[in-house]
N, C-alpha and C positions, 0 to 999 in steps of 0.2 A: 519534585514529583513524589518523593516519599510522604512528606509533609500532606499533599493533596489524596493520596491512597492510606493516609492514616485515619483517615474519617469514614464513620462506617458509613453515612450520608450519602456520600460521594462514591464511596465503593458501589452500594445500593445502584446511583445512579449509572454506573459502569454497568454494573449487571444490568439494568435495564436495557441500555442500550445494544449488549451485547445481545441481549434477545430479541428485540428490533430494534434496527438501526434509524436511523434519519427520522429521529421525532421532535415533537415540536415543542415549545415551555409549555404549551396547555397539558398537551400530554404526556409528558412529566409529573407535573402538575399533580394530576389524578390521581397518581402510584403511589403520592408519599403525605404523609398525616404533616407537612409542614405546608409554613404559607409559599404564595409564589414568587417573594422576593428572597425566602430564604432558597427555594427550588435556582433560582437567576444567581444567587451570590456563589451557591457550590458549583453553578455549571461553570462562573466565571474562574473560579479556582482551578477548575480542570481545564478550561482552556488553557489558563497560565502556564499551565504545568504540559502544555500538550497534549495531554492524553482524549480531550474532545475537539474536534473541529466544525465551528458551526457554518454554512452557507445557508445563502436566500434563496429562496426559490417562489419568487415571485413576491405575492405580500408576506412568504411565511417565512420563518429563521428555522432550518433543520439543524438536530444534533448529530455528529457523526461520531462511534469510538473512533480514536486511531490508537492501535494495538503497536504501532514501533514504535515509541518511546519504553514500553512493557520487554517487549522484543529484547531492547539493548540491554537492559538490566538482567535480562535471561542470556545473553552473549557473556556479558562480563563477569555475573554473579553465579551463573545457572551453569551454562554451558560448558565452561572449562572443566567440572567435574563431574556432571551427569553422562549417562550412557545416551549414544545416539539418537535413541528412542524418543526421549525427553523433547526432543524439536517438534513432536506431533502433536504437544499439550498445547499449541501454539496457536493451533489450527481453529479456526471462526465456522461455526456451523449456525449459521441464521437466515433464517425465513423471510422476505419483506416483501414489503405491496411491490405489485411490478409498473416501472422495471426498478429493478436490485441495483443497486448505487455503494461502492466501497468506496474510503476517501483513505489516504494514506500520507502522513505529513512530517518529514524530517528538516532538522537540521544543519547543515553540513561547513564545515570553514573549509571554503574555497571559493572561487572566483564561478559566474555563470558563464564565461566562456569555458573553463576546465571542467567544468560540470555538465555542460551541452558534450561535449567532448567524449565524456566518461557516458555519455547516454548514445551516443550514434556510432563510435570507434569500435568496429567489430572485437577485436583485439581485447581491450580494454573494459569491455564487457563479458568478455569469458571468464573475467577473473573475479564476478561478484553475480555472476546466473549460471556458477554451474557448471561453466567451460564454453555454455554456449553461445554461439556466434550468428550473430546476423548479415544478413547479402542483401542489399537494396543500393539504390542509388540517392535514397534519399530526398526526392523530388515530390510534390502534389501529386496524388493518383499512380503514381509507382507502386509496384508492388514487393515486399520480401519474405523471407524466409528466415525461419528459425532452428539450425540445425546443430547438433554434438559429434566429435570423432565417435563415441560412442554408438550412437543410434541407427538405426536403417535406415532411416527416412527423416524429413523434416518435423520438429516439435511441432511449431506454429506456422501461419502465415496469416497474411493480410494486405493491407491495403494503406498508405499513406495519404492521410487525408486534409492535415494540415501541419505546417512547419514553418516557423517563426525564430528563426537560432539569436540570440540564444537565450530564449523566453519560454516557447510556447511547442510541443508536440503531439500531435493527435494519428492515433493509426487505429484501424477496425486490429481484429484477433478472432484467428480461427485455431484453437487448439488439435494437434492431430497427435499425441503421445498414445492415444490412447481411446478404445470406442465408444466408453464412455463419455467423455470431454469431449470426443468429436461431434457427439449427440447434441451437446450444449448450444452448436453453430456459431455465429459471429457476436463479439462483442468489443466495445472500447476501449482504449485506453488514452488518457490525456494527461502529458507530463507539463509540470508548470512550473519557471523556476524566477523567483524573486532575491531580489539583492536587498539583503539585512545587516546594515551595519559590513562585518568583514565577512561575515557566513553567507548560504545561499538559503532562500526555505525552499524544500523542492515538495511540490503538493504532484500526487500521481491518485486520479479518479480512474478507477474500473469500473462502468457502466453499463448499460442496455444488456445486462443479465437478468436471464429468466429470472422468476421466484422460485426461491429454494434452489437455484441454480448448486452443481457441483462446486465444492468449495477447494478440487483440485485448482480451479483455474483462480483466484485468489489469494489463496492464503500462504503462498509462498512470500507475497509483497513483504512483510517483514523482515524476512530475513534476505533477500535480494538488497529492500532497502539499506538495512547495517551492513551488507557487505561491500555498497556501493559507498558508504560514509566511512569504513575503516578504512577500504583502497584510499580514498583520496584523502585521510587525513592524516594514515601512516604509509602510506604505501604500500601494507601487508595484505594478503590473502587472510578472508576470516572463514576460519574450518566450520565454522556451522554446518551442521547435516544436511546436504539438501539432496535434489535427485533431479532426472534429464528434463522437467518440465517448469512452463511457468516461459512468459514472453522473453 
């Protein structure tokens, strides 16, 4: 990953995306005085390295950032010494055609049933969102709740809408921490988790958000992510700074 953000190219091409997400090689393309194989050989470098993830959407190939692999190296490198604060430099403020589509794409060594596990085990989710915990029964069309000892009231809630263990998760998201976020109404989430070799890839889309939607309701996935990939590969709690929101 270093190797791949040593190029300013490529860096360039980050910035762009960070400033609209989900674009295409054409549009690419257009931003940089190179040809369009050399635009295809950096984007393929930054896949490599994870830091782009691209999906089809129909005849076209979109570019997505994914900012956790960034993330971990601000856990490992950043985190430990910097002041609290430091975790809001994190945060993705971006505009896109609607609807707003985040893609977010880890790593993880472990098994996809311990992995399914670590995403539905109330318990075991307190310990990488925050302390917070969810109440459902886990069924199509069931509904739950996302709530902290902390809090007065529930964070989230929603609706389950499909579930596939231990592959496939899809649930709407109504954010309630707060009137702002409440304003945002419903949006998606779909967790995806693929067996790689002895790792899992766990792919989580947040979709059907407004344009320019609040970036409360996103931009926690990073560091949710890492804290979900430290649990399970040390078993530790990772103190990253976070706060009572976020699904």
């Amino acid at each position: 990953m270093f190797k791949a953000l040593a190029d300013p190219t490529r860096r360039a091409l980050l910035d762009e995306l960070f400033r609209e997400d989900g674009q295409t090689l054409s549009a690419l393309e257009a931003q940089f005085d190179i040809t369009r194989f050399g635009v295809m050989k950096h984007l393929k470098q930054l896949e490599e390295a994870g830091l782009v993830v691209a999906r089809r959407r129909g005849r076209e190939k979109l570019h997505f950032l994914n900012p956790v692999p960034i993330r971990l190296i601000h856990d490992r490198w950043v985190g430990k010494y910097a002041e609290p604060w430091a975790a809001g430099l994190s945060e993705l403020k971006t505009r896109l055609e609607t609807p707003m589509e985040k893609i977010f794409e880890i790593y993880i060594r472990t098994t996809p049933a311990r992995l399914w596990e670590a995403i539905t085990d109330s318990e075991t989710r307190s310990k990488y969102i925050f302390g917070n915990r969810i109440e459902t029964d886990w069924q199509v069309g069931s509904t739950y709740r996302m709530t902290n000892p902390k809090a007065d009231g529930p964070l989230s809630e929603g609706e389950i809408l499909e579930i596939d263990p231990p592959r496939r998760l899809v649930q709407s998201m109504r954010a309630l921490w707060g009137e702002d976020v409440e304003a945002e109404g419903t949006s998606r989430i779909t967790w995806e988790i693929e067996q790689v070799a002895d790792s899992c890839r766990l792919t989580v889309t947040h979709d059907q958000l407004r344009e320019g939607a609040n970036d409360q309701l996103y931009g926690g996935w990073p560091m949710i992510l890492s804290g979900l990939k430290t649990w399970l590969e040390t078993g530790e709690v990772l103190t990253t700074p976070g706060s009572l929101m976020y699904t």
